[in-house]
Residue, then its C-alpha position, 0 to 999 in steps of 0.5 A: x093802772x091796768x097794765x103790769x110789764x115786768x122787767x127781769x134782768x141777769x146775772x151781773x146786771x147790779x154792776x152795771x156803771x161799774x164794770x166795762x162801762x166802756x161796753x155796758x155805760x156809766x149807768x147803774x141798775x138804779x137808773x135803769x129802774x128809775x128810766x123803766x118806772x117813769x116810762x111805764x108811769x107815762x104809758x099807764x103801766x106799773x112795773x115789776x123790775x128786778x134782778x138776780x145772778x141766779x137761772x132758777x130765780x130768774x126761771x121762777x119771776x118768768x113763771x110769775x110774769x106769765x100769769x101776773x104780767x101783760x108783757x115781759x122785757x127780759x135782759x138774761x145777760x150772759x144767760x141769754x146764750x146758755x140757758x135753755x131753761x130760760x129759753x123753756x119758761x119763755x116759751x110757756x108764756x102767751x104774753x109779749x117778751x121784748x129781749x133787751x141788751x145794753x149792748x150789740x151782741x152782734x158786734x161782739x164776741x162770737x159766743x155771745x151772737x147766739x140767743x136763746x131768748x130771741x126765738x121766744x121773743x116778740x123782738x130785740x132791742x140791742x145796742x143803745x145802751x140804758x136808752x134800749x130799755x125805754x125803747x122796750x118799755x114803749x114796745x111792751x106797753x104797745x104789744x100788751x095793748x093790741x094784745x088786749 
């Protein structure tokens, strides 16, 4: 596989299916994962998925994308609207980084309507639930082939 997409995700991400499965859904980080690997498996890509509540961890694994990764689809959850250091180690980047959200940040509250992540994003894919990251998937292996 010539391809390495690296799929990051934030802070309370490892509750997924369990807390607000009324906004997040029913599925857990580990059907996220499987859903990510199998559709990078079908476009010839291997992946890098993890996750961490922690901004430095998730600055560092931007880091390492940036010279191990042929794209980035990153889910900051919360950090998406504080973290200028997030912001910073994206815009360090020449890859294809895809901002996924489970939800619409848009529908929501106000403070979440604001993203740090998106002016260093090639796009957003919000509001579809799990299915939003095999919509990533596909547009980070596209992106990461024409890049090439």
């Amino acid at each position: 596989m010539s391809l390495t997409i690296y799929c990051l995700n934030g802070p309370n991400l490892n509750l997924l299916g369990e807390r607000e499965p009324e906004i997040y859904g029913r599925d857990t980080l580990d059907d996220v994962r499987a859903l990510v690997e199998s559709r990078c498996s079908e476009g010839g890509a291997s992946v890098v998925f993890r996750q961490s509540n922690h901004e430095g961890e998730l600055v560092d694994w931007i880091q390492e994308a940036r010279t191990k990764g042929a794209a980035l689809i990153l889910n900051a959850g919360a950090y998406t609207h504080t973290s200028i250091a997030i912001h910073d180690a994206l815009k360090a980047l020449t890859i294809p980084v895809v901002e996924v959200h489970l939800s619409n940040p848009g529908n929501r509250e106000s403070f979440r309507r604001r993203s740090f992540v998106a002016p260093a994003a090639s796009g957003v894919i919000a509001g579809f639930g799990a299915y939003g990251y095999r919509l990533a998937v596909d547009a980070a292996i596209e992106l990461a082939n024409k890049r090439s």
